[in-house]
PDB file of N, CA, C and O in Angstrom:
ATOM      1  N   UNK A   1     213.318 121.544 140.832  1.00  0.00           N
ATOM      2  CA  UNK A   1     212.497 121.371 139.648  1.00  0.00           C
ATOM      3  C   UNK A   1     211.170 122.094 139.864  1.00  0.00           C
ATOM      4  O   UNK A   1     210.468 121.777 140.824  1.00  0.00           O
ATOM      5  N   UNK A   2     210.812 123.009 139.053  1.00  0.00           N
ATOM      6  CA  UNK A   2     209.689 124.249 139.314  1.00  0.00           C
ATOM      7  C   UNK A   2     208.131 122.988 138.581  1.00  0.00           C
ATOM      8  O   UNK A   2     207.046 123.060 139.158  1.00  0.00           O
ATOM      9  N   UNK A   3     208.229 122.395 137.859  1.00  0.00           N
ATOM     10  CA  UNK A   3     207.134 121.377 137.375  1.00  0.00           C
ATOM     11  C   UNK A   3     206.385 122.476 136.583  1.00  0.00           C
ATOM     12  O   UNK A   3     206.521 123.694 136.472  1.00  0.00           O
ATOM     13  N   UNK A   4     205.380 121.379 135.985  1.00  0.00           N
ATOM     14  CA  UNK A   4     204.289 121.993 135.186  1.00  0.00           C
ATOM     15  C   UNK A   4     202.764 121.300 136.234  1.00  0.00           C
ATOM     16  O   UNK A   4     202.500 120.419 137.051  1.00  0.00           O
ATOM     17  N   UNK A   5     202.139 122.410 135.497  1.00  0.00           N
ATOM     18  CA  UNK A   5     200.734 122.223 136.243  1.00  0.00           C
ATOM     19  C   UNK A   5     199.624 122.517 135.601  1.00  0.00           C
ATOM     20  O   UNK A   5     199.226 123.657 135.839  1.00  0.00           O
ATOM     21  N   UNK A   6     198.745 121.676 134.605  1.00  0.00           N
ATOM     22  CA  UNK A   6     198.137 121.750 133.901  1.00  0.00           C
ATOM     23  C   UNK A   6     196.469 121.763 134.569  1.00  0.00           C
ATOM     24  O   UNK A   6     196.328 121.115 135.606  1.00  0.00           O
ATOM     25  N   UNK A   7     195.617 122.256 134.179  1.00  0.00           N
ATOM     26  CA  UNK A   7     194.520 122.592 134.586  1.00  0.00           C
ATOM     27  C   UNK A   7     193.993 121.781 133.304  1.00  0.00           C
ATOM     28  O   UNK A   7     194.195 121.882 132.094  1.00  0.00           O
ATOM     29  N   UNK A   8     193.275 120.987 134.063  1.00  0.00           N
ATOM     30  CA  UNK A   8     192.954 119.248 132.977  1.00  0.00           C
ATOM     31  C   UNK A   8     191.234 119.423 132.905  1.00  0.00           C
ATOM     32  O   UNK A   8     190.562 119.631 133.916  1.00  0.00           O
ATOM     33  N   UNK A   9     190.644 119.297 131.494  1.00  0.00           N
ATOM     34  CA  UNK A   9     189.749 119.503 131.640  1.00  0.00           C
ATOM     35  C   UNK A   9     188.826 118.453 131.281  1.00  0.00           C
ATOM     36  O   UNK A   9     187.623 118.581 131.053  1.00  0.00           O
ATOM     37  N   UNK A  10     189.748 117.055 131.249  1.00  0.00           N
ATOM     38  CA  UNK A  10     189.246 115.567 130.943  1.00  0.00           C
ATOM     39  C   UNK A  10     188.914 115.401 132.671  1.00  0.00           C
ATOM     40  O   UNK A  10     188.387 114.305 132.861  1.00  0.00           O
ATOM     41  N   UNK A  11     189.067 116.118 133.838  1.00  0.00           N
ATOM     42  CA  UNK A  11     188.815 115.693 135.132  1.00  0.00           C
ATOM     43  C   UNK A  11     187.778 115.810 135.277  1.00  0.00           C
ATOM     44  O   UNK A  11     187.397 116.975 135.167  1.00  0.00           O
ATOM     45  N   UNK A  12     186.348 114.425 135.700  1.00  0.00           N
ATOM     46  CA  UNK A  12     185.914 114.475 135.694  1.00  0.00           C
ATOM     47  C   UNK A  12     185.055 114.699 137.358  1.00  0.00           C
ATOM     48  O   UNK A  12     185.478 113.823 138.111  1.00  0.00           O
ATOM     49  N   UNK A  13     184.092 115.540 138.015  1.00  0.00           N
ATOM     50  CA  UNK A  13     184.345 115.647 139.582  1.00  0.00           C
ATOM     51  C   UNK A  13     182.521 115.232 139.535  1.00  0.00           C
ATOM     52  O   UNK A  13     181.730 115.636 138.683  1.00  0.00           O
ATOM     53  N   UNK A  14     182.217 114.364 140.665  1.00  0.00           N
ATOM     54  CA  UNK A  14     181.416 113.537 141.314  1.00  0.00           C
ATOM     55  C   UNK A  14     180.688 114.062 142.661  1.00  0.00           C
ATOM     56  O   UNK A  14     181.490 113.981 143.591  1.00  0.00           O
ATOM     57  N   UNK A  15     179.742 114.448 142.975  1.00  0.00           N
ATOM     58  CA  UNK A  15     179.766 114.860 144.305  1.00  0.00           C
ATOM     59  C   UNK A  15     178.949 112.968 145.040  1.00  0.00           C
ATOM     60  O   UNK A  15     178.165 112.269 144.398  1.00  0.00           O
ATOM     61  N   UNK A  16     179.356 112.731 146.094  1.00  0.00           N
ATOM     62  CA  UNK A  16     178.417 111.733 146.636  1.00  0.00           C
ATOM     63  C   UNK A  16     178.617 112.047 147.998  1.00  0.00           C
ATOM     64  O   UNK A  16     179.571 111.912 148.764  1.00  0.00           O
ATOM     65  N   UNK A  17     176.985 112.694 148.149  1.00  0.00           N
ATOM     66  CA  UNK A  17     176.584 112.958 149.381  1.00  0.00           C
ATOM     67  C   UNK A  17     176.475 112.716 150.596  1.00  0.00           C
ATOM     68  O   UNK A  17     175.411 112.108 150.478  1.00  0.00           O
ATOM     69  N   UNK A  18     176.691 112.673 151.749  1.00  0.00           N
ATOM     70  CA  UNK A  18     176.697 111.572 152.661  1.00  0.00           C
ATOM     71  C   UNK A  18     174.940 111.878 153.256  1.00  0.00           C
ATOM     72  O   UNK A  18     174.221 110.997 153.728  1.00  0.00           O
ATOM     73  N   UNK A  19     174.635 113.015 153.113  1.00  0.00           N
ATOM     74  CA  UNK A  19     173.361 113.134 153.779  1.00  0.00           C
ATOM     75  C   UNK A  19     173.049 113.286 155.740  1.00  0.00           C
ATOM     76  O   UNK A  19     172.300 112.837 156.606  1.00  0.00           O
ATOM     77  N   UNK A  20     174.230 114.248 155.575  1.00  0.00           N
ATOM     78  CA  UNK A  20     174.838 114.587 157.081  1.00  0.00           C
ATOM     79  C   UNK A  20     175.112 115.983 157.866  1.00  0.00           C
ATOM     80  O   UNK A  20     175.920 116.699 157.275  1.00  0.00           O
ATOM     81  N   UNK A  21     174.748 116.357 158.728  1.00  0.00           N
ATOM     82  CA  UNK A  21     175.158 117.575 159.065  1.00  0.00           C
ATOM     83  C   UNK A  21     176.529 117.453 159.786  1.00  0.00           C
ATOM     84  O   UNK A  21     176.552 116.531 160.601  1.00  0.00           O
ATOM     85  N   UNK A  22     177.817 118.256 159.660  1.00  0.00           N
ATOM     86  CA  UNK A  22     179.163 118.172 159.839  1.00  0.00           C
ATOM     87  C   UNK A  22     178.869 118.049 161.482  1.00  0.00           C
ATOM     88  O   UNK A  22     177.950 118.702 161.978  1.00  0.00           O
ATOM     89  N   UNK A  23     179.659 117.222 162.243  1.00  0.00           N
ATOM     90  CA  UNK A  23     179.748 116.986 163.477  1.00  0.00           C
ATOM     91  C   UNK A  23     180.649 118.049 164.654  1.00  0.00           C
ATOM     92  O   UNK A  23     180.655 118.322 165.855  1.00  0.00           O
ATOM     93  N   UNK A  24     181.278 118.355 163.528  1.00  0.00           N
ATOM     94  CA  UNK A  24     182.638 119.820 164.252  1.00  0.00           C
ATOM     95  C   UNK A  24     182.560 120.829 163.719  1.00  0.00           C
ATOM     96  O   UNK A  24     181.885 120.909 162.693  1.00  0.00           O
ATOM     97  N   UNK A  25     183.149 121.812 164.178  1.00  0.00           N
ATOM     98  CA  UNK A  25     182.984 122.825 163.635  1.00  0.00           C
ATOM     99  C   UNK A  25     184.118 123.019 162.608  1.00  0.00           C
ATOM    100  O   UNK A  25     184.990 122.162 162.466  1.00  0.00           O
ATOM    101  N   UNK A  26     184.092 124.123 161.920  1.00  0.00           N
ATOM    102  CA  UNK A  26     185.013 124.007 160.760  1.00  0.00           C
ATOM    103  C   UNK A  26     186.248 124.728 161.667  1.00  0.00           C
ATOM    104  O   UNK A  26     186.221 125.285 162.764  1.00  0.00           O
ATOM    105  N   UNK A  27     187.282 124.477 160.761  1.00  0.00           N
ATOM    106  CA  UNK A  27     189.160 124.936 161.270  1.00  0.00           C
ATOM    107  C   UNK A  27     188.884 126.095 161.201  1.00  0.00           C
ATOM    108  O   UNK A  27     188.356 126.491 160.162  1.00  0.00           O
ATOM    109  N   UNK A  28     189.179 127.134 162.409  1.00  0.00           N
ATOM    110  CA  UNK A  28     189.428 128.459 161.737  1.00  0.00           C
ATOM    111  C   UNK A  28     190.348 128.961 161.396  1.00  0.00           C
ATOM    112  O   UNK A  28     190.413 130.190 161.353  1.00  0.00           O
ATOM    113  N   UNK A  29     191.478 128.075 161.000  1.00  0.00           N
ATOM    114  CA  UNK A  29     193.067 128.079 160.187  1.00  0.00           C
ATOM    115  C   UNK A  29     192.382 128.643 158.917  1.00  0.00           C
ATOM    116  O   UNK A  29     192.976 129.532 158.307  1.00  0.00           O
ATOM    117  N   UNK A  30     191.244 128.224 158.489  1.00  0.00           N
ATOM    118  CA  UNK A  30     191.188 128.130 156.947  1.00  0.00           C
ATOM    119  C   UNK A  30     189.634 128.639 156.757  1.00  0.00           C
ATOM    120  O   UNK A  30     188.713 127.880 156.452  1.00  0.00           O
ATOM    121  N   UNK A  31     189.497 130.081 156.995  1.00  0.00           N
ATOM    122  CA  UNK A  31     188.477 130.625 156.995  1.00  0.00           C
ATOM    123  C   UNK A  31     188.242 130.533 155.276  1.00  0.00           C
ATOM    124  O   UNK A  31     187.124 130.383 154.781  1.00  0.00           O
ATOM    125  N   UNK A  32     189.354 130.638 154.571  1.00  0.00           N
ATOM    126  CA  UNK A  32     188.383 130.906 153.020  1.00  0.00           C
ATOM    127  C   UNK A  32     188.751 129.231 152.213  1.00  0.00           C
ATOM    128  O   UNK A  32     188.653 129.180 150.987  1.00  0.00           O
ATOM    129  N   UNK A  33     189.038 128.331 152.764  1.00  0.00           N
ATOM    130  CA  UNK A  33     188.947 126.909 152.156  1.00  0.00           C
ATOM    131  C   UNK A  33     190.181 126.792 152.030  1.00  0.00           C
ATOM    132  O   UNK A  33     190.985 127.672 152.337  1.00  0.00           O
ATOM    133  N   UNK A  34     190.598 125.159 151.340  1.00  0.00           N
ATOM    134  CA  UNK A  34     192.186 124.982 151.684  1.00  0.00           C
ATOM    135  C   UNK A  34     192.770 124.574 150.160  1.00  0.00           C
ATOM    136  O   UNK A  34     191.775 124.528 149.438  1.00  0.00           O
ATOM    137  N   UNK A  35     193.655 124.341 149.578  1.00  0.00           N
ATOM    138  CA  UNK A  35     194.046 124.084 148.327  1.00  0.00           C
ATOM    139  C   UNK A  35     194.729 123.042 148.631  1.00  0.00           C
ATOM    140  O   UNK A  35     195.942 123.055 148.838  1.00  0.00           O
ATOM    141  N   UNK A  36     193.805 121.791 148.693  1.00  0.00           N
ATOM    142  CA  UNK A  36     194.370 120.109 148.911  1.00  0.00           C
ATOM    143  C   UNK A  36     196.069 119.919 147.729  1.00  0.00           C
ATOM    144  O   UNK A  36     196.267 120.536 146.682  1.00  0.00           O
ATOM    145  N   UNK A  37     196.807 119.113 148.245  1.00  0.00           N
ATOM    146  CA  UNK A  37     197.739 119.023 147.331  1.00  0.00           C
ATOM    147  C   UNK A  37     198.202 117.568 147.412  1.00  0.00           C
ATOM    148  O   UNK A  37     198.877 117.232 148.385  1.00  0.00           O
ATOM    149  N   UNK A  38     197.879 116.639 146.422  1.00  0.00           N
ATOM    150  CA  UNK A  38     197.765 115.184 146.618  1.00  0.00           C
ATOM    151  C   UNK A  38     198.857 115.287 145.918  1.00  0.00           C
ATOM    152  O   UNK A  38     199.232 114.118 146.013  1.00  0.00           O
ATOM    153  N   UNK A  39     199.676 115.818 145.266  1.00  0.00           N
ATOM    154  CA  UNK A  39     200.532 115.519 143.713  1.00  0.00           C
ATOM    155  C   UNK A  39     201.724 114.690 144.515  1.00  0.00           C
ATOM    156  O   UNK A  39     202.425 114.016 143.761  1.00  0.00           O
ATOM    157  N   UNK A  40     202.195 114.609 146.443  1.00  0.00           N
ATOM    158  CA  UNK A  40     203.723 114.256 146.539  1.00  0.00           C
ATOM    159  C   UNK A  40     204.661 114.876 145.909  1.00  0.00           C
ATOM    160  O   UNK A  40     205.771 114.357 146.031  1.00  0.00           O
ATOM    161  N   UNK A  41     204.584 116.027 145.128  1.00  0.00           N
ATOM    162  CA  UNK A  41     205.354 116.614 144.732  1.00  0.00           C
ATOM    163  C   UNK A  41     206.123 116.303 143.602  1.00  0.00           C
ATOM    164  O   UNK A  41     207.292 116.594 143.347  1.00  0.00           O
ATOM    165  N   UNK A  42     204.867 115.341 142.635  1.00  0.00           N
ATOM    166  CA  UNK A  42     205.641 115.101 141.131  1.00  0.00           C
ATOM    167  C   UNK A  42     205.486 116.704 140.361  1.00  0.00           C
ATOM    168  O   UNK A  42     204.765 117.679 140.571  1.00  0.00           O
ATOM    169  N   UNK A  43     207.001 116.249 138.983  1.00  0.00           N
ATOM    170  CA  UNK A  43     207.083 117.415 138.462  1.00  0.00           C
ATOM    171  C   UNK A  43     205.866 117.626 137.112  1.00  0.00           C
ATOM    172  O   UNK A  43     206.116 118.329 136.133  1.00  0.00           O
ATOM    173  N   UNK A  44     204.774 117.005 137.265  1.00  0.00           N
ATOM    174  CA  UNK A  44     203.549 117.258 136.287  1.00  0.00           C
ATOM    175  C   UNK A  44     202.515 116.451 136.861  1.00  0.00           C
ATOM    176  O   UNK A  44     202.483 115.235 137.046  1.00  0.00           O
ATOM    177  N   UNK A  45     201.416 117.625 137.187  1.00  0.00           N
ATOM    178  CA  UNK A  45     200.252 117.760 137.824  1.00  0.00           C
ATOM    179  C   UNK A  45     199.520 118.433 137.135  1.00  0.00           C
ATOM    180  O   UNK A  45     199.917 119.295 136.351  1.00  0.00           O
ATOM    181  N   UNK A  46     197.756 117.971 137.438  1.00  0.00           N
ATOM    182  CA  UNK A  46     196.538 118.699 137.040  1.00  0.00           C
ATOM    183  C   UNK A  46     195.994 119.352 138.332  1.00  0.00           C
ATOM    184  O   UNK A  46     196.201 118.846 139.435  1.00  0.00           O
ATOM    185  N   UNK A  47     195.339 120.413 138.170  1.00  0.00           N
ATOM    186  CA  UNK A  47     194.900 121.339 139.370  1.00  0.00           C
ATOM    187  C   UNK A  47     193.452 121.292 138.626  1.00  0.00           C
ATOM    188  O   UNK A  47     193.214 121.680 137.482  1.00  0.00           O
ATOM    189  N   UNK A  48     192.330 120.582 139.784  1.00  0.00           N
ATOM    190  CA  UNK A  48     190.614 121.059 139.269  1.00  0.00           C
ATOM    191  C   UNK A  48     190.377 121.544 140.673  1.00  0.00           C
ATOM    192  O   UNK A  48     190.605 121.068 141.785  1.00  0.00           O
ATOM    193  N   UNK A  49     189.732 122.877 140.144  1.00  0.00           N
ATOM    194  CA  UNK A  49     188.784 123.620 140.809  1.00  0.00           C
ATOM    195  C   UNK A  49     187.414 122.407 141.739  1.00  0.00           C
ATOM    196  O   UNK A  49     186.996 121.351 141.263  1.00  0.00           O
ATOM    197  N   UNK A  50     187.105 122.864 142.756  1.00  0.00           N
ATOM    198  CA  UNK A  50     185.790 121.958 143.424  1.00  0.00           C
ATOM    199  C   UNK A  50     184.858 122.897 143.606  1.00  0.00           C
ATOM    200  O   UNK A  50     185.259 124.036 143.847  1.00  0.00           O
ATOM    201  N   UNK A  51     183.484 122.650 143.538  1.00  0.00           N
ATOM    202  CA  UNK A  51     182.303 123.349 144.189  1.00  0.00           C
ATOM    203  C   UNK A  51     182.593 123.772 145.692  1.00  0.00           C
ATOM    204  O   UNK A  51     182.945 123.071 146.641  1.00  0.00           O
ATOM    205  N   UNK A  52     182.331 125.182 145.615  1.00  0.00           N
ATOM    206  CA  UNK A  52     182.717 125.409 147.056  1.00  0.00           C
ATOM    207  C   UNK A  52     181.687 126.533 147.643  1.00  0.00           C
ATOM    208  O   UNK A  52     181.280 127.420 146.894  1.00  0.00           O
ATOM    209  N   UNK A  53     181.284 126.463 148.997  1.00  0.00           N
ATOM    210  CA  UNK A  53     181.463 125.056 149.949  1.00  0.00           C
ATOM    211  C   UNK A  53     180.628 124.027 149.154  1.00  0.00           C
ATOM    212  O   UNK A  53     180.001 124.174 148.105  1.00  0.00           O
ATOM    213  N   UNK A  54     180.769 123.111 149.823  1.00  0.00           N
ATOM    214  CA  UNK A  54     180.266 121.576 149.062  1.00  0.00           C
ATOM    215  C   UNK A  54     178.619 121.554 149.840  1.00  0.00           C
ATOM    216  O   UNK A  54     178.327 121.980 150.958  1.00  0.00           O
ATOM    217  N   UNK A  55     177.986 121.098 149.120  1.00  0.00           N
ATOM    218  CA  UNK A  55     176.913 120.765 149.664  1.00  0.00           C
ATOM    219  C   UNK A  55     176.228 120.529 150.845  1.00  0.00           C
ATOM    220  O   UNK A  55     175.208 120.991 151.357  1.00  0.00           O
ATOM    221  N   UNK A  56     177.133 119.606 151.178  1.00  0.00           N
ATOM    222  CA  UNK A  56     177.067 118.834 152.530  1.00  0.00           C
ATOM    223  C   UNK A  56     178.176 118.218 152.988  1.00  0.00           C
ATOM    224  O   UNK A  56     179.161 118.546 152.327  1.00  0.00           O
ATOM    225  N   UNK A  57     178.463 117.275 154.064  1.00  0.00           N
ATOM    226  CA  UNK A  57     178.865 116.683 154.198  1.00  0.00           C
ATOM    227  C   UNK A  57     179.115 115.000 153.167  1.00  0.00           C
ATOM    228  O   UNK A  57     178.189 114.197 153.048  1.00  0.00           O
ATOM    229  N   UNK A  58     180.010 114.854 152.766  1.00  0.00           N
ATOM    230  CA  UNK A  58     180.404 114.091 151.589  1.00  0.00           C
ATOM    231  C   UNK A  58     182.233 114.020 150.987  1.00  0.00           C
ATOM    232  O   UNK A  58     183.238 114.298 151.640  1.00  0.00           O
ATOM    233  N   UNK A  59     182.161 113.681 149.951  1.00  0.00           N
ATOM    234  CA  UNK A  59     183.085 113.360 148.817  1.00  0.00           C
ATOM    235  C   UNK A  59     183.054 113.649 147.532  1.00  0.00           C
ATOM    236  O   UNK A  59     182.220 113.223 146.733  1.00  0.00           O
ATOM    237  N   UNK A  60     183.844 114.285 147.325  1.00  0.00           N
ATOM    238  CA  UNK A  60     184.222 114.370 145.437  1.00  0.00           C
ATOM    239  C   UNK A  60     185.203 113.067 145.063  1.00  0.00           C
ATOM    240  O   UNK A  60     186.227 112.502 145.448  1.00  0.00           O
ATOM    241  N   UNK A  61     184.495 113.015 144.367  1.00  0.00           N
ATOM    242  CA  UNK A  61     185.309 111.814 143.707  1.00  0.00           C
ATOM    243  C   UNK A  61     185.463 111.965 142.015  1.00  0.00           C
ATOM    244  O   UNK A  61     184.577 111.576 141.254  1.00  0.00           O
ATOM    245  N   UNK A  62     186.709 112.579 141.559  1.00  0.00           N
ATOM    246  CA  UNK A  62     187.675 112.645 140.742  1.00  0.00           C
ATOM    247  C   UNK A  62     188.150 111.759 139.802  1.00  0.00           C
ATOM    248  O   UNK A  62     188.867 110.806 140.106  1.00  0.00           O
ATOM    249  N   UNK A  63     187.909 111.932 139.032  1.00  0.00           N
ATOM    250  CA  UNK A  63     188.427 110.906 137.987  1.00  0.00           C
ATOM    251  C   UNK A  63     189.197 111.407 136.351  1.00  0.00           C
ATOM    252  O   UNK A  63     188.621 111.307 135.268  1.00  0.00           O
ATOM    253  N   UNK A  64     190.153 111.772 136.494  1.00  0.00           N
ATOM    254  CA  UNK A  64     190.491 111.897 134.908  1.00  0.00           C
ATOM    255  C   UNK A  64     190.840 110.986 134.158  1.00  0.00           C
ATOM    256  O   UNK A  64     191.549 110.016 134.427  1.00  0.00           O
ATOM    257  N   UNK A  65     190.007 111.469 132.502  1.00  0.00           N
ATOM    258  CA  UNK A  65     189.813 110.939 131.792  1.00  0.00           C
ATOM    259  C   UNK A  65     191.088 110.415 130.531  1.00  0.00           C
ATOM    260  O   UNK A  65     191.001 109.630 129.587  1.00  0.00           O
ATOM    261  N   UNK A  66     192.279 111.290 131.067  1.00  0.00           N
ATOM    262  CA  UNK A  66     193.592 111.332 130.207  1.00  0.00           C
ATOM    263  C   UNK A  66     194.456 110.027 130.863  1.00  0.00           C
ATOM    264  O   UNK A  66     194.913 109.006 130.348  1.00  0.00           O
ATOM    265  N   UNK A  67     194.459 110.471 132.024  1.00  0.00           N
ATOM    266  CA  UNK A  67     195.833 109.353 132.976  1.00  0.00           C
ATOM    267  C   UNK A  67     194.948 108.331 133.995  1.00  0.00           C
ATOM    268  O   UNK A  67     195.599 107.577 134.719  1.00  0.00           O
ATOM    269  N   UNK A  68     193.442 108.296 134.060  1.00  0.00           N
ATOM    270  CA  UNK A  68     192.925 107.447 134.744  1.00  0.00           C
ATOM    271  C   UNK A  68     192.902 107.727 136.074  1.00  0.00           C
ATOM    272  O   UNK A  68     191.920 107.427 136.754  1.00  0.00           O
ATOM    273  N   UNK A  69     193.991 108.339 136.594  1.00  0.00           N
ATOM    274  CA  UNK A  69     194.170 108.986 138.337  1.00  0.00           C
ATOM    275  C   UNK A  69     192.821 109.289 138.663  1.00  0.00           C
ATOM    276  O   UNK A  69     192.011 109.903 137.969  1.00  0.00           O
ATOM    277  N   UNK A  70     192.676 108.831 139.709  1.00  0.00           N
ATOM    278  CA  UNK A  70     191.033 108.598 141.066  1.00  0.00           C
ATOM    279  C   UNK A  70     191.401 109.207 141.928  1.00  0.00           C
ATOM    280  O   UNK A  70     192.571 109.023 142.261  1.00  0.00           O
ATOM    281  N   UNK A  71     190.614 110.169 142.654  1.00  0.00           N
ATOM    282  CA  UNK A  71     191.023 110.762 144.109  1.00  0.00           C
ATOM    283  C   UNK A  71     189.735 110.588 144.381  1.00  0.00           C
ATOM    284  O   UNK A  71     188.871 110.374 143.531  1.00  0.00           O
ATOM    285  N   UNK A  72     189.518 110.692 145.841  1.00  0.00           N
ATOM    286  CA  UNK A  72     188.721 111.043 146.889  1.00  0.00           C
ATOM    287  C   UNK A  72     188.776 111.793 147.493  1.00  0.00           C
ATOM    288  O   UNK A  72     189.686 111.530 148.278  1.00  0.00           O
ATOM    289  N   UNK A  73     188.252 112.956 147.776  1.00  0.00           N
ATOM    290  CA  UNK A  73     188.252 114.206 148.759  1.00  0.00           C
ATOM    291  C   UNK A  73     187.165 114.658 149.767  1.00  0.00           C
ATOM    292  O   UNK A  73     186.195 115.141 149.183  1.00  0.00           O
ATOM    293  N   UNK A  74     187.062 114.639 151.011  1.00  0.00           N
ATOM    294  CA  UNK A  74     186.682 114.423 151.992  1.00  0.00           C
ATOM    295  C   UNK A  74     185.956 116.110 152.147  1.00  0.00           C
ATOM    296  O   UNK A  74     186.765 117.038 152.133  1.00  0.00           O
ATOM    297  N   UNK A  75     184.532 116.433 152.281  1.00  0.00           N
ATOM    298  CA  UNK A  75     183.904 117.851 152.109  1.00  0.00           C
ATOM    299  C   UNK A  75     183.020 118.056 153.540  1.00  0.00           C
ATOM    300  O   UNK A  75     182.485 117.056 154.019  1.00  0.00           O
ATOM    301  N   UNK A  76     182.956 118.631 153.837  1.00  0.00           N
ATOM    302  CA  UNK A  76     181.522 119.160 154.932  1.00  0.00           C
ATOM    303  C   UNK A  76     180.770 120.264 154.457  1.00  0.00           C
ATOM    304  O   UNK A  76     179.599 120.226 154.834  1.00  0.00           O
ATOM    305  N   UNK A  77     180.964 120.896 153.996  1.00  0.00           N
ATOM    306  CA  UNK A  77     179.955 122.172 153.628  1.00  0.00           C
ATOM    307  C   UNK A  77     180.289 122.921 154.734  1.00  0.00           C
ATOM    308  O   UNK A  77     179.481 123.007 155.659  1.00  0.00           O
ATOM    309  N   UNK A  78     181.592 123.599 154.791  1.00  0.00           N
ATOM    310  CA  UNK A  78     181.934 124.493 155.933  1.00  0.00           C
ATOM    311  C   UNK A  78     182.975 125.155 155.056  1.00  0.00           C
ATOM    312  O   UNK A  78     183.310 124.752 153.942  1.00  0.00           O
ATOM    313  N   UNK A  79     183.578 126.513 155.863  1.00  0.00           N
ATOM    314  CA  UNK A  79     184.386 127.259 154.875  1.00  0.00           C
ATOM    315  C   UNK A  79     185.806 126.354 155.141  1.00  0.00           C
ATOM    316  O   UNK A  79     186.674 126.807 154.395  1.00  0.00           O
ATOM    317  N   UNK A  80     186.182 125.541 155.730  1.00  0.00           N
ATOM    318  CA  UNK A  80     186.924 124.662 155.664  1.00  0.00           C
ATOM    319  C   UNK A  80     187.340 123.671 154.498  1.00  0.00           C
ATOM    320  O   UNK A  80     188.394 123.036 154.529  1.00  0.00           O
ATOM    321  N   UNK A  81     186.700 123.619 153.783  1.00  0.00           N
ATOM    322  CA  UNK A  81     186.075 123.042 152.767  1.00  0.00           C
ATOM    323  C   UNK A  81     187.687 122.983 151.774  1.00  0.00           C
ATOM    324  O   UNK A  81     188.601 123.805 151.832  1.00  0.00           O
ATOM    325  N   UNK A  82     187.638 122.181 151.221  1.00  0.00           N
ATOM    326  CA  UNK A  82     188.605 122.167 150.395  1.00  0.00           C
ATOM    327  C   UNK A  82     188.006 122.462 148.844  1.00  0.00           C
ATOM    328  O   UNK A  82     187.091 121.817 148.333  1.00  0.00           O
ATOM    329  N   UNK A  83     188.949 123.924 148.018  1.00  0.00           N
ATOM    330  CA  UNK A  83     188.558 124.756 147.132  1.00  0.00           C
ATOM    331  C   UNK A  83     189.196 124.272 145.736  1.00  0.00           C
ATOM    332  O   UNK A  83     188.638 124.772 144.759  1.00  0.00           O
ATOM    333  N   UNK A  84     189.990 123.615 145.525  1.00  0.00           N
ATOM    334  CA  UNK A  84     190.407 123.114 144.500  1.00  0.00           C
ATOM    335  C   UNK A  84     192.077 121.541 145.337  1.00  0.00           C
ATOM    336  O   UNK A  84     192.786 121.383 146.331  1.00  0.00           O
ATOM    337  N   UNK A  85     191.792 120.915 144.078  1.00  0.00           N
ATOM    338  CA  UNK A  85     193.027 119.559 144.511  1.00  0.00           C
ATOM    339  C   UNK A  85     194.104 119.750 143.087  1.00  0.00           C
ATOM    340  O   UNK A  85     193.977 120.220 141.956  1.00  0.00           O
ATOM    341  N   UNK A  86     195.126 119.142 143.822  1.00  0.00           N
ATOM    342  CA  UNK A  86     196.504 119.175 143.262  1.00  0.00           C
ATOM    343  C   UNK A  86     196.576 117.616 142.938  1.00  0.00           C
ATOM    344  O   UNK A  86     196.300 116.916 143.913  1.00  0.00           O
ATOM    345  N   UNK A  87     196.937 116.826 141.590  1.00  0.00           N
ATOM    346  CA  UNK A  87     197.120 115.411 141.851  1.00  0.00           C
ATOM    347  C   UNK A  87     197.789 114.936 140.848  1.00  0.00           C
ATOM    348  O   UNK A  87     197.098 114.756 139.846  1.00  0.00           O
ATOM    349  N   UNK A  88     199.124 114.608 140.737  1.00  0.00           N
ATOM    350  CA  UNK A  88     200.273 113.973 140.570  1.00  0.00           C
ATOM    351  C   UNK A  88     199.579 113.231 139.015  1.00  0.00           C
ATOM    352  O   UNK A  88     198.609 112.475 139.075  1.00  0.00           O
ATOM    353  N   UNK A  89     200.258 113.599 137.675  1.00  0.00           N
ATOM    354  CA  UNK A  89     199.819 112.725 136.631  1.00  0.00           C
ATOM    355  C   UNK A  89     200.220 111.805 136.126  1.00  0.00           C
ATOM    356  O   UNK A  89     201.131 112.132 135.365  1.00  0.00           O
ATOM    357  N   UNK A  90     199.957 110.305 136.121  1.00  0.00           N
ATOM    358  CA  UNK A  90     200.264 109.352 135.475  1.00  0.00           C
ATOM    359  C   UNK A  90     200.936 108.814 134.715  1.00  0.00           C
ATOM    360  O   UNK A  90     201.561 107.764 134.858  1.00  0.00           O
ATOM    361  N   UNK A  91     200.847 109.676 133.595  1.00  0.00           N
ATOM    362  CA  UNK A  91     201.398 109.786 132.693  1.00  0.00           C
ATOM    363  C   UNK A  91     203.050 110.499 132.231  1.00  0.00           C
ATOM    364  O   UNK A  91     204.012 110.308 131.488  1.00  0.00           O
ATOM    365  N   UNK A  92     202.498 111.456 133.321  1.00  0.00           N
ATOM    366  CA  UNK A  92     204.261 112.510 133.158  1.00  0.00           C
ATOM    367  C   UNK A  92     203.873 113.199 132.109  1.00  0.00           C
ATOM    368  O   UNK A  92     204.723 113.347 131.230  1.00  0.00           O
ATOM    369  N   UNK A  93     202.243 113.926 131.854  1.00  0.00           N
ATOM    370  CA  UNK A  93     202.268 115.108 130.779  1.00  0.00           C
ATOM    371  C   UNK A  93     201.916 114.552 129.764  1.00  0.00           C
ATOM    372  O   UNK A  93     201.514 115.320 128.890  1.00  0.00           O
ATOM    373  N   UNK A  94     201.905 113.021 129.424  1.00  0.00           N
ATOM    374  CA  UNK A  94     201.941 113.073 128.303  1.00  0.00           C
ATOM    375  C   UNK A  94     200.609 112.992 127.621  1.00  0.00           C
ATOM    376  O   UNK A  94     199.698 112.594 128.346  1.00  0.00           O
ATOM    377  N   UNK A  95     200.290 113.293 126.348  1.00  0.00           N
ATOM    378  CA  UNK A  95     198.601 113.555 125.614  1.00  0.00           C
ATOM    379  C   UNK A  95     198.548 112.718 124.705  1.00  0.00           C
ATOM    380  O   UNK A  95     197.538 112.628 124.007  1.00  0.00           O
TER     381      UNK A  95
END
């Protein structure tokens, strides 16, 4: 099943700061950031873009406004950084 993947623009993204300098250094697996994929592999998902790199060390915290789905995403402000999330919809597409 190839799915659909809608780029949702009811997602609403949060930065909350931790007010920290990153303790490690960043992965150098992932010199240009990583494309988080929370969906488990349902066949209808929203894809939002994140501020990248992130500020600081912190969290986006995600919320759409269609299916209610909450994520948390874990940031340092390193090119490690995660560049956009993948996350499984609620609903199954529907509007």
């Amino acid at each position: 099943m190839s799915g659909t993947t809608h780029r949702n623009p009811a997602m609403r993204v949060a930065w909350l700061d931790e007010r920290r300098r990153p303790r490690h250094p960043p992965n150098p697996t992932y010199p240009n950031g990583i494309e988080v994929d929370c969906s488990g592999g349902a066949a209808v998902t929203c894809t939002q873009a994140l501020p990248y790199p992130a500020e600081g060390c912190g969290q986006y915290f995600l919320v759409c406004e269609t299916c209610g789905r909450t994520i948390l995403i874990t940031a340092t402000g390193q090119e490690d950084d995660p560049r956009s999330v993948k996350v499984a919809c609620k609903i199954g597409g529907k509007k």
